[in-house]
VEXPA-762380 format. One record per residue: residue number from 0; residue in one letter; chain; x, y, z of N, C-alpha, C in turn. Coordinates in steps of 0.1 Angstrom, whole numbers. Layout:
// VEXPA-762380
    i  aa  ch    n.x    n.y    n.z   ca.x   ca.y   ca.z    c.x    c.y    c.z
  NUM   A   A      X      Y      Z      X      Y      Z      X      Y      Z
...
//
This chain:
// VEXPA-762380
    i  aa  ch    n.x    n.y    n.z   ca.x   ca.y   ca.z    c.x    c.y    c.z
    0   X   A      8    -12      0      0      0      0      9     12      0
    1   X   A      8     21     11     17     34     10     28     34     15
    2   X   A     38     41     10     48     37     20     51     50     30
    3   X   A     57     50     37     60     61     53     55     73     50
    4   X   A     50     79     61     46     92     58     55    104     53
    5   X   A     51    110     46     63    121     41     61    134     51
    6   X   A     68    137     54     74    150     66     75    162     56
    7   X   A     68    172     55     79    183     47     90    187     56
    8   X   A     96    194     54    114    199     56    116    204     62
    9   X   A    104    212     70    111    220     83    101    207     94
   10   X   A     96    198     92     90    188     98     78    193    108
   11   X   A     70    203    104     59    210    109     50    201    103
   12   X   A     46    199     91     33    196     87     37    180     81
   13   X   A     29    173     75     25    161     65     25    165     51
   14   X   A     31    159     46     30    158     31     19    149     22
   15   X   A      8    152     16      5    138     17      2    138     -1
   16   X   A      3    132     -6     -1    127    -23    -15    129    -25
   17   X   A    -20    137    -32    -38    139    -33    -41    127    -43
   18   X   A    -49    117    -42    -53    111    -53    -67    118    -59
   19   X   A    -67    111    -71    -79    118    -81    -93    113    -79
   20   X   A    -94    105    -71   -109     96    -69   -114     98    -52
   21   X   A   -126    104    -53   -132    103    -39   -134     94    -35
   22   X   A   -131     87    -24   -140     74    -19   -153     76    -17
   23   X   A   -158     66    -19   -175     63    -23   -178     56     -6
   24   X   A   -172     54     -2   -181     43      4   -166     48     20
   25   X   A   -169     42     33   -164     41     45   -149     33     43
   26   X   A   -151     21     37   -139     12     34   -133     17     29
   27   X   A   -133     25     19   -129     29      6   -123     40     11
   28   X   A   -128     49     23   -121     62     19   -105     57     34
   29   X   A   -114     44     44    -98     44     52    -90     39     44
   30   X   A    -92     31     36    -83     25     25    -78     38     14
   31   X   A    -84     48     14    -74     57      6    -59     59      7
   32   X   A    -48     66      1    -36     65      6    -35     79     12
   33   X   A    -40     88     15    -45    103     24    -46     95     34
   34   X   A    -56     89     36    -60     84     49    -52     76     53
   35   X   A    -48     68     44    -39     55     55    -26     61     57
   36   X   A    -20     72     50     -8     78     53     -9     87     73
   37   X   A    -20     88     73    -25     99     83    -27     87     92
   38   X   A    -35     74     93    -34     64    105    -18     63    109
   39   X   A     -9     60     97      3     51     95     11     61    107
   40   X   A     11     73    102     17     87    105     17     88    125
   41   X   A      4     90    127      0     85    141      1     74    148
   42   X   A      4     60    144      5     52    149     23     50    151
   43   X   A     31     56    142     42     52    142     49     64    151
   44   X   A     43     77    154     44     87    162     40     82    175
   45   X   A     31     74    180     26     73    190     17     87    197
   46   X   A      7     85    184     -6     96    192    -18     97    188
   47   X   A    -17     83    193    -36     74    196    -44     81    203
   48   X   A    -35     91    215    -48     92    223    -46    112    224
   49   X   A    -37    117    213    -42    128    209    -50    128    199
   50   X   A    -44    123    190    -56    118    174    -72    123    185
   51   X   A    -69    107    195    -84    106    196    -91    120    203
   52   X   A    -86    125    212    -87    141    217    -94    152    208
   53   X   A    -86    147    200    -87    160    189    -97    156    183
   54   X   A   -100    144    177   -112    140    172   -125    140    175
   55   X   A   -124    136    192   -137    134    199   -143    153    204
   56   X   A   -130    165    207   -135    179    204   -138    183    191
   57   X   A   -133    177    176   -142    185    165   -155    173    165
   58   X   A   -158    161    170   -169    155    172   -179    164    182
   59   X   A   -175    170    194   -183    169    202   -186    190    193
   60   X   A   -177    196    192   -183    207    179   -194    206    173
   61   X   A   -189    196    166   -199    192    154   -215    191    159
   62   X   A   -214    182    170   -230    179    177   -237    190    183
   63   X   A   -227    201    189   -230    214    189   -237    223    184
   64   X   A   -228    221    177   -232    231    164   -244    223    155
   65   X   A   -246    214    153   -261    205    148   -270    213    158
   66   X   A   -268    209    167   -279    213    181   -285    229    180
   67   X   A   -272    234    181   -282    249    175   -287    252    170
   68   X   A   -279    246    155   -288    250    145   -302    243    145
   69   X   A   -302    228    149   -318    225    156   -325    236    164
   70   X   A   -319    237    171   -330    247    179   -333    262    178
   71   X   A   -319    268    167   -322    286    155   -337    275    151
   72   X   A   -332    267    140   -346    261    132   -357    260    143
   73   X   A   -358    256    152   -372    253    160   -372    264    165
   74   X   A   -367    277    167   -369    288    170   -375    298    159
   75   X   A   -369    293    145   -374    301    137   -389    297    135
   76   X   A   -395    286    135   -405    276    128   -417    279    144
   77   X   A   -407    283    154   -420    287    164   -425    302    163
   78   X   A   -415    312    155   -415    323    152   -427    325    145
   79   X   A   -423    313    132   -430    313    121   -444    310    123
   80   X   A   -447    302    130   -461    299    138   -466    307    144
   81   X   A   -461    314    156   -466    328    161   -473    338    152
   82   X   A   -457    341    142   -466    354    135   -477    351    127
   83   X   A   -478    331    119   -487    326    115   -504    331    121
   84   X   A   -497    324    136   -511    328    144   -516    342    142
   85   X   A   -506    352    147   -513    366    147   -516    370    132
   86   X   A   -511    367    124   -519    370    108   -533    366    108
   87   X   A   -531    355    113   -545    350    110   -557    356    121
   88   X   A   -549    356    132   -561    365    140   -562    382    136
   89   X   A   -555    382    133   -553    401    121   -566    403    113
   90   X   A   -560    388    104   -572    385     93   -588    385     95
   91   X   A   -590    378    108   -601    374    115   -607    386    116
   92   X   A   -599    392    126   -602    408    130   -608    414    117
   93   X   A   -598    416    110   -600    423     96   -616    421     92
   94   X   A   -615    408     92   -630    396     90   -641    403     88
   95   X   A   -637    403    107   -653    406    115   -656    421    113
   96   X   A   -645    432    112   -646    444    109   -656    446     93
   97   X   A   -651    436     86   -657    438     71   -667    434     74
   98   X   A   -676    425     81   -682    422     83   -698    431     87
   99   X   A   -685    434    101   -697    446    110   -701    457    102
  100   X   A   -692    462     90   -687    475     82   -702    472     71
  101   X   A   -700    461     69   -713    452     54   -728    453     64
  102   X   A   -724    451     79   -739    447     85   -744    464     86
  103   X   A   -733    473     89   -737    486     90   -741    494     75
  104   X   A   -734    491     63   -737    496     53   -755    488     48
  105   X   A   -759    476     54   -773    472     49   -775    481     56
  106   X   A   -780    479     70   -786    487     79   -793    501     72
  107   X   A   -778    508     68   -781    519     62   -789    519     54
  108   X   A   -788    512     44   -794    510     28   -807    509     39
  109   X   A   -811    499     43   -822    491     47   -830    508     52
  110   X   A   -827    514     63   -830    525     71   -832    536     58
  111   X   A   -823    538     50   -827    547     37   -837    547     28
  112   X   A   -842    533     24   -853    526     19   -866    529     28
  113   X   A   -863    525     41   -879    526     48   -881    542     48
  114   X   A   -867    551     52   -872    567     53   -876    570     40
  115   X   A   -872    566     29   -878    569     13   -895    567     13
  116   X   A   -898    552     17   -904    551     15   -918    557     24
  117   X   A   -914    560     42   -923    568     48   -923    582     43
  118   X   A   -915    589     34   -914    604     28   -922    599     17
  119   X   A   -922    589      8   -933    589     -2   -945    588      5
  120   X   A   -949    581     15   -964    579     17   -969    587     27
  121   X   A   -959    597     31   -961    614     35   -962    621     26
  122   X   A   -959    622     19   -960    632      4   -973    630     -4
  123   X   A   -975    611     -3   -988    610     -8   -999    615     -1
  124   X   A   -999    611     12  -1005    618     23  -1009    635     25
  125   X   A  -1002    640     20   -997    654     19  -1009    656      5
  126   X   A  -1001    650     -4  -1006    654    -15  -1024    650    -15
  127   X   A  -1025    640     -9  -1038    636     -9  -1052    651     -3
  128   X   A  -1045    651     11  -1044    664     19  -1049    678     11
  129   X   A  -1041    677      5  -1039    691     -4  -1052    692    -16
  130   X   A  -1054    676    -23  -1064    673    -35  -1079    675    -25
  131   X   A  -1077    673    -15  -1092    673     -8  -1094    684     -4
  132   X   A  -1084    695      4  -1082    709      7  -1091    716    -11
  133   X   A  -1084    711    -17  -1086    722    -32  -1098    719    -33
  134   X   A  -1101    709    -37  -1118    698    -38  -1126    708    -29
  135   X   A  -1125    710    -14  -1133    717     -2  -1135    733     -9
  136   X   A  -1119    736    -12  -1122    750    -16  -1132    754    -29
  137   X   A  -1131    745    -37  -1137    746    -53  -1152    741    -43
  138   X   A  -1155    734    -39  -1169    733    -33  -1172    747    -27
  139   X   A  -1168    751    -18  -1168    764    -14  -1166    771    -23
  140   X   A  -1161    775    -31  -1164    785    -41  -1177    784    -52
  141   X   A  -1178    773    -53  -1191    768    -62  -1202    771    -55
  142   X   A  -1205    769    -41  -1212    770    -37  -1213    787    -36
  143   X   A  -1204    793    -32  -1202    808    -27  -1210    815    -39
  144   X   A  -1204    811    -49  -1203    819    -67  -1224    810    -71
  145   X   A  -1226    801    -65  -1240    801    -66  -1249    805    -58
  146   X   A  -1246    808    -45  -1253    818    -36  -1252    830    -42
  147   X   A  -1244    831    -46  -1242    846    -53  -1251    848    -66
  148   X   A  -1253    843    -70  -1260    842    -80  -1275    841    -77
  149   X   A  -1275    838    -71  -1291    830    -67  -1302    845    -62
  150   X   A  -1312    848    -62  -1315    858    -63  -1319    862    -43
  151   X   A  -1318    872    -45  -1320    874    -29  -1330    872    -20
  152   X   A  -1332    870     -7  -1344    860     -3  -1348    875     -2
  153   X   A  -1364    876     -2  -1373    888     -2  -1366    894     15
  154   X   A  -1366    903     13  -1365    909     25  -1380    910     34
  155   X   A  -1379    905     46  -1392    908     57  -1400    919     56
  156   X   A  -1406    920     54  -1411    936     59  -1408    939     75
  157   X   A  -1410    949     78  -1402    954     87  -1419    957     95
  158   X   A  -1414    949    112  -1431    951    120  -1429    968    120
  159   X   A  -1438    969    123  -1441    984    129  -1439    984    141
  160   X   A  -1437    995    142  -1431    999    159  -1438    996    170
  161   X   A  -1431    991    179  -1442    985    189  -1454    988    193
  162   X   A  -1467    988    198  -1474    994    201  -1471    998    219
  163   X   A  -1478   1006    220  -1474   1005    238  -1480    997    244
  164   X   A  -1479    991    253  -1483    982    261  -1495    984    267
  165   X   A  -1511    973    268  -1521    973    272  -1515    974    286
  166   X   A  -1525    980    293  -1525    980    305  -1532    970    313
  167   X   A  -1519    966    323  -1519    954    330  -1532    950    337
  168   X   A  -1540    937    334  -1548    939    338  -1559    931    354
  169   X   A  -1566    932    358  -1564    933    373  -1560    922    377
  170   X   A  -1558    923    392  -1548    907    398  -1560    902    396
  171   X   A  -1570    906    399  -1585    893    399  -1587    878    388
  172   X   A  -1584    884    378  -1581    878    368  -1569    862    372
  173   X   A  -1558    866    374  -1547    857    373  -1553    846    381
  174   X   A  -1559    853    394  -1561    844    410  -1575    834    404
  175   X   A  -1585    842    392  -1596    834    392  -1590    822    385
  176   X   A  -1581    826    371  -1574    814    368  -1571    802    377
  177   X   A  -1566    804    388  -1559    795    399  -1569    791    405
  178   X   A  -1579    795    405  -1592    786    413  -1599    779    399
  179   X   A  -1600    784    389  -1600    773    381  -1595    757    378
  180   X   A  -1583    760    382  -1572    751    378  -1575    737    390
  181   X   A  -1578    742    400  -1577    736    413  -1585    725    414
//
């Protein structure tokens, strides 16, 4: 397989041969020569249990940083719910405003119709009023304009002046009446 790890030259870092094919599969990528140079490298250094150090802090990173961004996401998606909710109770609101806005504009209409129509059957009323007023007057005038015409009732003759008064005559009289009567 590979042979010893290559050192570069101030012996800080690894050298390692890039090959041209990704490993597909788990087996495939420890069996790369990247990778197996990097076990070989460690194993012949003796540092199993830095390797592992170092591995198990960018592992326990990694789970980290998953976790957050789990819980930004369930933070955003409860956000998103919230303002879901209040849209929709906005909307509702909105609703019931259009609603009440529709029940007040019938109302109106409705209320504008009946006053139309109590002003028409006051006006007919009115007018009716007025045809019977004219009717009374034209009677009254017909009648006036034919008294008028009609020739004048004879005038009375006129009594003559009173005569003067017989003189009252005696009590004997009234009292015999009353013994009559009796």
């Amino acid at each position: 397989m590979a042979e010893k790890v290559k050192l570069s030259k101030d012996g800080s870092s690894i050298d390692f041969v890039a090959s041209e094919n990704i490993p597909t599969s788990m087996k495939k990528f420890r069996q790369s020569p990247e990778i197996e140079g990097f076990y070989r490298f460690i194993y012949e250094n003796d540092l199993q249990k830095e390797a592992y150090e170092i591995l198990d802090r960018i592992i326990i990173e990694r789970k980290n940083k998953r976790a957050e961004e789990k819980a930004s996401a369930k933070a955003a998606a409860k956000e998103a719910k919230q303002a879901e909710k209040t849209a929709a109770r906005e909307a509702a609101q909105r609703e019931k405003e259009a609603l009440k806005a529709a029940q007040a504009a019938k109302a109106a209409v409705a209320k504008a119709k009946a006053d139309k129509e109590a002003a028409a059957k006051a006006a007919k009323a009115q007018a009716a009023k007025a045809k019977a007023d004219k009717e009374a007057a034209a009677k009254a005038a017909k009648a006036a304009k034919a008294k008028a015409k009609a020739k004048p009732a004879p005038k009375a003759k006129a009594k003559p002046a009173a005569k003067p008064a017989k003189k009252a005559a005696p009590a004997k009289k009234p009292a015999a009446k009353a013994k009559k009567k009796k």
